[in-house]
N, C-alpha and C positions, 0 to 999 in steps of 0.2 A: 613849528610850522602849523599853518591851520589844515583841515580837510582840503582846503580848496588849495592852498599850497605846495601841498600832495599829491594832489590829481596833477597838477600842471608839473610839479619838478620831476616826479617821482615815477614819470611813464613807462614801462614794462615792455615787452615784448611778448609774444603767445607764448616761446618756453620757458620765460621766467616766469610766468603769472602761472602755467603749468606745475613748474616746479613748487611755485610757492602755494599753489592750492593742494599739490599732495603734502607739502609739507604743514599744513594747515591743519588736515585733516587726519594727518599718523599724530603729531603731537597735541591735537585738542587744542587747537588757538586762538582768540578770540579778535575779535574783530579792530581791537585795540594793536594788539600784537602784529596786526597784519600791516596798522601805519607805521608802529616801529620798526618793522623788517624792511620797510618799504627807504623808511628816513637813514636807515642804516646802509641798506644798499644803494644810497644815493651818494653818500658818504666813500664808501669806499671806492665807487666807480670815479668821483673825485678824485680820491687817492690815485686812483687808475691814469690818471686823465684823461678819463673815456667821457664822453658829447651823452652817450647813452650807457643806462643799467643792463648788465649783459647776466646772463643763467649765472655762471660763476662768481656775479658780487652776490645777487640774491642768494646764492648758494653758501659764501661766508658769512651772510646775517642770518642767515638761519644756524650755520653752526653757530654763531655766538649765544644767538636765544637759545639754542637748545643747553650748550652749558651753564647761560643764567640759571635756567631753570632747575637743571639737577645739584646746584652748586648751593644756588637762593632758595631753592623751596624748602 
């Protein structure tokens, strides 16, 4: 997906974007990080077969990143 792909599939609501900026901010994440959370909880809201990303998918893509992280680094 490009940026502009993102913006348009990938739209938020104030508590997930909430959630996902404290979760941004406890784990150090970069800006990069923030479209993969974003493509990943688009993903799973799919799964969901939820129309919209709800706190709870962003809240499973961030558990994912965070195990990349401690598992990959």
């Amino acid at each position: 997906m490009t940026p502009r792909q993102i913006r348009r599939y990938c739209k938020i609501d104030s508590d997930s974007e909430t959630l996902l900026e404290s979760a941004m901010v406890r784990q150090g994440l970069s800006a990069r990080a923030y479209d993969r959370i974003l493509k990943v909880s688009r993903t799973i809201a799919d799964l969901d077969s939820s129309d919209n990303i709800k706190p709870v998918h962003v809240a499973e893509a961030v558990g994912y990143r965070s195990l990349d992280r401690t598992y990959w680094a």
